[in-house]
C-alpha positions in Angstrom: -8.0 -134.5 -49.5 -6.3 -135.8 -46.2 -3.3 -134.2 -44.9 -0.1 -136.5 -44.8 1.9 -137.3 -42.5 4.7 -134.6 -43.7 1.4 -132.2 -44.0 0.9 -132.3 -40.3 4.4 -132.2 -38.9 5.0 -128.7 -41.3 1.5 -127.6 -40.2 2.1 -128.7 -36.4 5.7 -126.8 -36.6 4.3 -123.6 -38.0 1.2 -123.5 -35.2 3.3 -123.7 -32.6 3.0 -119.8 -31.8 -0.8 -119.8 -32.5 -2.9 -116.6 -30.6 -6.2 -116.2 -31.2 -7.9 -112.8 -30.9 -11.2 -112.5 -29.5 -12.6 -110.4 -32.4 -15.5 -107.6 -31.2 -18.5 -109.2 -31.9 -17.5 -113.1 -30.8 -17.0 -111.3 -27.3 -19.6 -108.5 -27.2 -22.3 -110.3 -24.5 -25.5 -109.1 -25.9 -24.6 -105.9 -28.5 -27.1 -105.9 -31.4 -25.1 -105.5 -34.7 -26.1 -102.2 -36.9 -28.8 -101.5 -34.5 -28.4 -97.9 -32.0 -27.3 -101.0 -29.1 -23.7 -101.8 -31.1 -22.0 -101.2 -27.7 -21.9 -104.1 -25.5 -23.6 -104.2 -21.9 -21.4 -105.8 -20.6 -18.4 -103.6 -18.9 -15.1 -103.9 -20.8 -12.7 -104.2 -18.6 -15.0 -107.3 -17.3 -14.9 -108.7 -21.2 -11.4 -108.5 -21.1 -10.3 -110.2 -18.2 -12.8 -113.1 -19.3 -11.0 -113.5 -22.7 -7.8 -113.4 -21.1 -8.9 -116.2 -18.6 -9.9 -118.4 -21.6 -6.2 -117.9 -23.2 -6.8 -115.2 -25.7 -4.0 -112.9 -26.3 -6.4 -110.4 -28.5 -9.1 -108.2 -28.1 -11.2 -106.6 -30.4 -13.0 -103.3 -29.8 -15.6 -101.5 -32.0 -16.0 -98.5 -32.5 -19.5 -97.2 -30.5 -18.1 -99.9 -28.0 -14.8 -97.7 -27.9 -17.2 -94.3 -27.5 -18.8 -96.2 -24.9 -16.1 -97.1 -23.0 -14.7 -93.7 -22.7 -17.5 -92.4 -21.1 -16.1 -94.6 -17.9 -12.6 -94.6 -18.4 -10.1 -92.4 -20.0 -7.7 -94.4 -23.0 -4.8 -94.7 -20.6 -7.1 -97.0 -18.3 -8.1 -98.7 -21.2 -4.2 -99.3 -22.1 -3.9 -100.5 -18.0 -6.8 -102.7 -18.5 -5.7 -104.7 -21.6 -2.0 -104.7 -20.4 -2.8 -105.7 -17.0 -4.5 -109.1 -18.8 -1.5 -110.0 -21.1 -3.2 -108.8 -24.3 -0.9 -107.9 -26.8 -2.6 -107.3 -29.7 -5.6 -105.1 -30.0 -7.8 -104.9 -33.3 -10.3 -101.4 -33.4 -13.0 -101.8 -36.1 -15.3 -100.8 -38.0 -14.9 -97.5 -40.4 -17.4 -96.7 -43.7 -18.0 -94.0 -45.6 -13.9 -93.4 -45.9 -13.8 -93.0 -49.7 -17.4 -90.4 -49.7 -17.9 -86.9 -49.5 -20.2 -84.6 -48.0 -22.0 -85.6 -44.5 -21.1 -89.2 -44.8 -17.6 -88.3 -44.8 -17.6 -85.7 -42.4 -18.9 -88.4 -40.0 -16.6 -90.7 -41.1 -14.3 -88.5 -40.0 -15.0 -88.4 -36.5 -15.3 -91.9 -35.8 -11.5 -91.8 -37.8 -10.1 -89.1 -35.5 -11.6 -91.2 -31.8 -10.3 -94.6 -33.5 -6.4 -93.5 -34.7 -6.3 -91.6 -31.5 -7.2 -95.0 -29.6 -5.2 -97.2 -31.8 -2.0 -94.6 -30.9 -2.6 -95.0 -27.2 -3.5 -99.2 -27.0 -1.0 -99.9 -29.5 -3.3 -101.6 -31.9 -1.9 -103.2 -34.5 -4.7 -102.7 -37.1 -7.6 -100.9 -37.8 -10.3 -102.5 -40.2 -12.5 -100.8 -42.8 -14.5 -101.4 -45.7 -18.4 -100.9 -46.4 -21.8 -102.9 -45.8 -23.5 -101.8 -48.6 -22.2 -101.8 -52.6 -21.6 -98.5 -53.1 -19.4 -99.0 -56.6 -17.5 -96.1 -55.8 -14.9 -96.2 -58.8 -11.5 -98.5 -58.0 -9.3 -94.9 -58.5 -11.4 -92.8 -55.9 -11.3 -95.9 -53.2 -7.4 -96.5 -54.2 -6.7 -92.6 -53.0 -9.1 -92.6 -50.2 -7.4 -95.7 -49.0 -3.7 -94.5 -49.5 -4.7 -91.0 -47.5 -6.1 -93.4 -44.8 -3.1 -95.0 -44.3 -1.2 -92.0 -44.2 -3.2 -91.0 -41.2 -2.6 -94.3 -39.8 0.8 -94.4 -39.9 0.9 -91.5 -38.5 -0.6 -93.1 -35.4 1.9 -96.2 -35.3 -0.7 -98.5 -36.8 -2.5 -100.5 -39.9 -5.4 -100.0 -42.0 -6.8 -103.6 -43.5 -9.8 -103.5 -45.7 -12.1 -106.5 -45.1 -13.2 -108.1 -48.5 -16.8 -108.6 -48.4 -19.9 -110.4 -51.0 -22.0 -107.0 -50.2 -19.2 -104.6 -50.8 -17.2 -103.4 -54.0 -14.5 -105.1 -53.4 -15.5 -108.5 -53.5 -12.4 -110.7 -54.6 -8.9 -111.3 -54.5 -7.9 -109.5 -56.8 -9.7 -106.3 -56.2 -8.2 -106.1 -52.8 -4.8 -107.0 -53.8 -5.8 -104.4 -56.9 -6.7 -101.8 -53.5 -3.9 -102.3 -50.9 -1.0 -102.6 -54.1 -2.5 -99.4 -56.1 -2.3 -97.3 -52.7 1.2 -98.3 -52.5 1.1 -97.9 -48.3 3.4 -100.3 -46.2 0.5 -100.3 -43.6 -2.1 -101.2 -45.6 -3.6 -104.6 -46.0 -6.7 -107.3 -46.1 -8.7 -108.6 -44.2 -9.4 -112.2 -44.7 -12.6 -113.8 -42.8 -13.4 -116.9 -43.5 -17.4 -116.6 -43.7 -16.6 -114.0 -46.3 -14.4 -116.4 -48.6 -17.0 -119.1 -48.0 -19.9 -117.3 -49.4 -17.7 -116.0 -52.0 -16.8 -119.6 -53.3 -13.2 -118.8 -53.1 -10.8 -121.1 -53.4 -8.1 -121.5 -50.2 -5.9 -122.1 -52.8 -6.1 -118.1 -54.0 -6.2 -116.7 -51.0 -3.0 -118.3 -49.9 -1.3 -116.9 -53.0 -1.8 -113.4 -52.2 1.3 -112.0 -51.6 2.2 -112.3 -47.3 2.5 -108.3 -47.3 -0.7 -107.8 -47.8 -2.6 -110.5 -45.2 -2.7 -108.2 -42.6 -5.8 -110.4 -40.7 -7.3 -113.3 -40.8 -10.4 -114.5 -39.0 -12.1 -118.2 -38.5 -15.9 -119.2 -38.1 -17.9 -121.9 -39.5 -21.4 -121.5 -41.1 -23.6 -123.1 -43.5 -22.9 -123.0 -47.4 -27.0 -122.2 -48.3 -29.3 -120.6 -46.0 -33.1 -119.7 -46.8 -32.5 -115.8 -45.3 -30.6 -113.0 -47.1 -26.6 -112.7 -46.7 -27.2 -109.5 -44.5 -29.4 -112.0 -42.0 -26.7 -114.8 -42.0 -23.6 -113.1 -41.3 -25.0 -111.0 -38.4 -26.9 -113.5 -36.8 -26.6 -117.2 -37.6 -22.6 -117.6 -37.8 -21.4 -120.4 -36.0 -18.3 -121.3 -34.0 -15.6 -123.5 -35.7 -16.8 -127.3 -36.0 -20.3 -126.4 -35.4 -20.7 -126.2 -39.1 -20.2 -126.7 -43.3 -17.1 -125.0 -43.6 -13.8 -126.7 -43.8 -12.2 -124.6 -41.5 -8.8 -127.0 -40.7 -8.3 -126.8 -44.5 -8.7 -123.2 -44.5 -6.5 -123.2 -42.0 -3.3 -125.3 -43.1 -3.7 -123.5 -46.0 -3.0 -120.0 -44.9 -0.2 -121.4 -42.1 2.0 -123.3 -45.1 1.3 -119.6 -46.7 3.6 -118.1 -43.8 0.7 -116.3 -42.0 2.1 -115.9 -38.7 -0.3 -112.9 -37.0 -3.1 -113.3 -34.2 -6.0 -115.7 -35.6 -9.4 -113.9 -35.3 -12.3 -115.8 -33.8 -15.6 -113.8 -35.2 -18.8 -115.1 -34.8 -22.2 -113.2 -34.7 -24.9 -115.2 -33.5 -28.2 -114.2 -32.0 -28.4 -117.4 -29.9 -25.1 -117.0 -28.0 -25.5 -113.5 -27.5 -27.9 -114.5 -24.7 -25.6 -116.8 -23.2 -23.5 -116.0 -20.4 -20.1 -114.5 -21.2 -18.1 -117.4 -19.6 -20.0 -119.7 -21.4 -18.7 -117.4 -24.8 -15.4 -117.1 -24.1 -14.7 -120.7 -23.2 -16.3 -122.2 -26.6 -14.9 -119.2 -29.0 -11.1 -120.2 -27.7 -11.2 -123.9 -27.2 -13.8 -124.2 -30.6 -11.2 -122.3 -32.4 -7.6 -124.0 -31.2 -9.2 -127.2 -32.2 -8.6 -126.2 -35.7 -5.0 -126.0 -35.6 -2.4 -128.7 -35.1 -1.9 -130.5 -31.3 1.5 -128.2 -30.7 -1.1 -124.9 -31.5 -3.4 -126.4 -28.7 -3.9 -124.5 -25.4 -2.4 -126.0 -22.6 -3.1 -124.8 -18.7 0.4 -123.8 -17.1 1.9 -126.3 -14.6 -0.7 -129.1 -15.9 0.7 -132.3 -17.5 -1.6 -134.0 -20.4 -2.3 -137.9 -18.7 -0.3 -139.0 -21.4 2.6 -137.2 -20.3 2.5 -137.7 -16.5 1.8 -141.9 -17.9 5.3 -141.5 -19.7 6.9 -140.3 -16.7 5.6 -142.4 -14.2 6.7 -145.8 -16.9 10.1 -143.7 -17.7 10.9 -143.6 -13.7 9.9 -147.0 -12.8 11.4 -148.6 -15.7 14.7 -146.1 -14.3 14.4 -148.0 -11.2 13.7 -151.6 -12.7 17.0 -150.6 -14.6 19.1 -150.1 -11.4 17.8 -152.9 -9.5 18.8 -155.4 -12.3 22.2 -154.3 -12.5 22.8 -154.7 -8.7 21.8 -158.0 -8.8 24.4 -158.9 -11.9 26.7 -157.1 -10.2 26.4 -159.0 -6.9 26.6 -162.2 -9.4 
């Protein structure tokens, strides 16, 4: 259904503070997801100046990405780094194995400890979890886990948002809102990606209806509704940037802004094509791809550059200004 008139003027309003966050793996330049190569080659602070050139005020960091780094720079520099290229708001990913016990867990743990620790020093305002693989761990074991996890997390100034996913347990609406609202944690939320809803067949409608506390991210991409490969194979390598595909991701879009979603819009696409390409080339199609989805007053403008139209308007306005004053001299000399 097209948007109306008084649609577009309540969607234009509300995307008038649109930032997008370069999510991990949009921005990675040539990691391999779930391989031993998660970390990208490419050396962050270089990633994050080049996102910050292209207008993002986000960046995403995973978590052998993070290890990586900190073989180079210590997280203070990393804070210096992200500061020093107006990024103000920082997403760490990915914890599993959360809700386990035994080896798993203790693992789990680890990569917990490095990514609170991180998220306390950078300021992050979330960290996401979930799992990659059905694990049908009972919803009262996963509830606990998840309220414990935020407990740590708040004790390190930041989030916990559980990313809803077709190949995990929790694989609906209402399961996460049955997650985040049984655990009871102010700093606990969802995750909301757009692939995820797609190959879900959920309607925009019922993800806008989940109560605002609880939205804690929300991420963009376009893809194909069918594919010939397994789910696994499409979301890590043949997402697609916003417009290049099936989704209707402007409707997705209006829906969650007339919802009151008013956080950093994720931009995650995994591709095996355009992690060849060149990271300028990356950057510059994830942000202007993705602000092309939201109203013209959400659009990214250059600072100190008029739009043609505008400087037209001006030049008319200030001849027609002049044409004004001439013709009153002349009456008045009448």
């Amino acid at each position: 259904m097209p948007l109306s008139s008084t649609d577009t003027e309540k969607d234009s309003k509300m995307a008038k503070k649109i930032e997008l966050l370069g999510s991990y793996w949009t921005l990675a330049a040539g990691a391999e997801p779930h391989t031993d190569h998660e970390f990208s080659p490419v050396d962050l602070a270089e990633r994050v100046a080049a996102a910050s050139r292209a207008g993002f005020k986000g960046f995403g960091i995973w978590h052998a990405d993070l290890a990586h780094a900190l073989e180079k720079y210590s997280l203070k520099e990393i804070k210096n780094i992200l500061d020093g290229n107006g990024i103000k708001h920082v997403e760490l990913e990915f914890l599993t194995d959360w809700f386990l016990d035994g080896e798993r867990k203790k693992r789990s743990d680890v990569a917990k400890r490095m990514l609170l620790e991180a998220a306390e020093v950078l300021g992050a305002r979330h960290l996401k979890v979930g799992e990659f693989v059905r694990s049908d761990c009972p919803m009262p074991r996963l509830t606990e886990a998840f309220a414990a996890l935020c407990k740590d997390a708040g004790n390190h100034g930041t989030r916990i948002c559980y990313e809803m996913m077709p190949f995990s347990t929790i694989d609906s609406v209402e399961k996460a809102v049955e997650l985040v609202s049984g655990a009871g944690a102010k700093n606990g939320g969802i995750c909301f990606d757009l692939w995820h809803i797609a190959k879900l067949k959920i309607p925009f409608e019922k993800i806008a209806r989940t109560p605002k506390q609880y939205v804690v991210s929300i991420e963009i991409n376009d893809g194909t509704h069918e594919c010939p490969w397994s789910l696994h194979e499409d979301t890590i390598n043949h997402r697609l940037f916003c417009g290049d595909g099936e989704f209707d991701v402007r409707g997705f879009v209006s829906a969650m802004l007339k919802a009151g979603y008013d956080g950093p819009w994720g931009i995650e696409v995994l591709n095996a094509e355009w992690r060849k390409k060149p990271l300028s080339e990356t950057v510059e199609k994830a942000f202007r791809s993705t602000m092309a989805q939201f109203p013209a007053e959400g659009a990214h403008r250059q600072p100190g550059k008029a739009s043609a139209a505008g400087r037209s308007r001006r030049k008319t306005g200030h001849k027609s200004s002049r044409a004004s004053k001439k013709a009153k001299g002349r009456k008045r000399r009448r």
